[in-house]
C-alpha positions in Angstrom: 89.4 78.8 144.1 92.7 79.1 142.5 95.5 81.2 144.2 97.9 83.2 141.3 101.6 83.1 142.4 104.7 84.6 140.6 107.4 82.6 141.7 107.8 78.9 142.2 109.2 79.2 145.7 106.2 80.8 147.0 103.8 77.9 146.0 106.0 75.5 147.8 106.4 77.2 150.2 102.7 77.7 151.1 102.3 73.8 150.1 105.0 72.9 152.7 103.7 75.2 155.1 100.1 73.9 155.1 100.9 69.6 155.0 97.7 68.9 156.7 95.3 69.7 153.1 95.9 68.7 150.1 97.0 71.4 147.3 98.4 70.8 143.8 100.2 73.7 141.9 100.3 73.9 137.6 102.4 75.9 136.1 101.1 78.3 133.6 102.4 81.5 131.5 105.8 82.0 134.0 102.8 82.1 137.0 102.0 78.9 139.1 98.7 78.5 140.2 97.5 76.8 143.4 94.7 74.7 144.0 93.1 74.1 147.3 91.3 70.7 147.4 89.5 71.3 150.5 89.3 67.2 151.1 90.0 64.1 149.2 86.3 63.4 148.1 86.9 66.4 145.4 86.2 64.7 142.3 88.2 64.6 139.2 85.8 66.5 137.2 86.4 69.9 139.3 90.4 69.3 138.7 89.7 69.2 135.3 87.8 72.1 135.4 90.2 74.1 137.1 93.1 72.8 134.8 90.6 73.6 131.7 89.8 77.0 132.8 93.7 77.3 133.3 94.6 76.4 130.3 92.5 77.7 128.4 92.9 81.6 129.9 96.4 80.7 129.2 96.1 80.1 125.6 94.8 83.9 125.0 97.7 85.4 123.5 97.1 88.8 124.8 100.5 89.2 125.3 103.1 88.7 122.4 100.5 90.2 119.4 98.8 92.5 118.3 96.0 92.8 120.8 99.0 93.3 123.3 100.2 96.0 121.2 96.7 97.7 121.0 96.7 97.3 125.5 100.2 98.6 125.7 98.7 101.6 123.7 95.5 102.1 125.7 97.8 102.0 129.0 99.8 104.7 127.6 96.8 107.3 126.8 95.5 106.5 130.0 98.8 107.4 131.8 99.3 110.3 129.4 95.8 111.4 131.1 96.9 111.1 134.5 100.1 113.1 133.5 102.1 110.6 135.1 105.8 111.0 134.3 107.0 108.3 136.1 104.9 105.7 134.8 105.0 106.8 131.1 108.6 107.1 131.2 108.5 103.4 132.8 106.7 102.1 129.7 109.6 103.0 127.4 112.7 100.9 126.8 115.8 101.9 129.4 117.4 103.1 126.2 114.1 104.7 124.5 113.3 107.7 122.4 110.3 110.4 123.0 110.8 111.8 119.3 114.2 113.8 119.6 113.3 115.2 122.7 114.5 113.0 125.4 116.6 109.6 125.4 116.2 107.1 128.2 113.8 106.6 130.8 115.5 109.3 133.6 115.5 111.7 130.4 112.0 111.4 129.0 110.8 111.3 132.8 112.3 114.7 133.4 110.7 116.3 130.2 107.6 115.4 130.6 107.9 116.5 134.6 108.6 120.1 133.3 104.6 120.0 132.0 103.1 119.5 135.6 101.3 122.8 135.0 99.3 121.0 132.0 96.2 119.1 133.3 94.9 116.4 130.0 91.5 116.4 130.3 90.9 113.8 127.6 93.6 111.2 125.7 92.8 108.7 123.1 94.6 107.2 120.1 93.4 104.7 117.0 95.6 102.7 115.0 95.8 102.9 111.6 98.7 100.4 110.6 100.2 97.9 113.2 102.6 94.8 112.3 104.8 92.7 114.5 108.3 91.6 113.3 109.6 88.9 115.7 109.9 91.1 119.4 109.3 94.4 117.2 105.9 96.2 116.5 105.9 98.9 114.0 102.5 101.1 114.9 100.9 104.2 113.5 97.8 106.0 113.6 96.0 109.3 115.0 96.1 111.0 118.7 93.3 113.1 119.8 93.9 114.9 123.5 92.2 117.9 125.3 94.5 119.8 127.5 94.0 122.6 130.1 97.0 125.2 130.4 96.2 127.7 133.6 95.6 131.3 132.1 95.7 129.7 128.5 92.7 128.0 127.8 91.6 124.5 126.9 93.1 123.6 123.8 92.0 120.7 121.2 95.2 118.7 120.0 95.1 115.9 117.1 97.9 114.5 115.3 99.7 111.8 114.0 102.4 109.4 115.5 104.4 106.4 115.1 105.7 104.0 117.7 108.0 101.4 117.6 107.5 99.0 120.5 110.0 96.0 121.6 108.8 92.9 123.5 111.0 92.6 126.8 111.2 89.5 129.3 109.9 90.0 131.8 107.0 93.1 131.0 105.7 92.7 127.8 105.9 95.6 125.2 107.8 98.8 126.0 108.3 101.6 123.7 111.6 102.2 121.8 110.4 105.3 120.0 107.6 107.1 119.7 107.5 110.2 117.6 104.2 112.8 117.0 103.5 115.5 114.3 100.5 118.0 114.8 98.1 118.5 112.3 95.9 121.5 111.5 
């Protein structure tokens, strides 16, 4: 069974630690991956198994395309749901934009803090137009979100919006600007 590491110095460090087995390492996507051969009568065909199965989960380019742009998106509906400021504000750029309301993570954190009163019952977005220039994705499409405001009511929100995302080392795809506009 393969062990999932993030840094190199822990997988040596494991493989020093533990002389008396025998454990071989591949890196893989920025993670190294440890094998544990439990003795030396492990064939070749599992190791090429495991080295197969390696490679070929880290050939899915999830990550730097479009797919990654549509699971950056999903994450953020479901942490607009939760209401979460700080992990919202976490998924922008240090220097991002939430329309012209707040600039920079400590910024858009602290506006959408001042809605702690507002319980989303329901958050979901489609894309309508998405296209990635080199570490820049230029997205559009439709919001749809229920939201609960004590002694309101529950009101039905749908509108519009338009993200620009950047691709950052390490983390994936963050969001420079995202703007929204309402619609009747």
């Amino acid at each position: 069974m393969p062990i999932f590491f993030n840094f190199k110095e822990e997988a040596m460090l494991l493989k020093k630690n533990m002389k008396q087995n025998l454990y071989h390492y591949v890196y893989s996507k920025q993670k190294f991956v440890l094998f544990y051969i439990k003795n030396k009568k492990t064939t070749m065909k599992k190791i090429f198994l495991y080295l197969t199965v390696i490679f070929t989960a880290s050939c899915s380019n999830t990550g730097h395309s479009t797919k990654g742009v549509e699971l950056a998106m999903k994450q953020y509906d479901h942490l607009i749901k939760k209401m979460d400021a700080d992990s919202i504000s976490l998924l922008y750029t240090p220097d991002g934009d939430l329309g012209n309301m707040a600039h920079g993570r400590d910024s858009i954190r602290n506006f959408l803090s001042s809605f702690k009163n507002v319980s989303v019952v329901s958050q979901s977005s489609t894309t309508n137009f998405l296209k990635i220039n080199g570490d820049t994705a230029f997205q559009k499409g439709l919001y749809y979100q229920t939201a609960f405001i004590p002694g309101k009511d529950t009101i039905k929100l749908k509108g519009e919006y338009t993200a620009t995302w950047r691709w950052m080392r390490p983390g994936g795809w963050h969001i420079q600007r995202m703007t929204t506009k309402p619609l009747q």
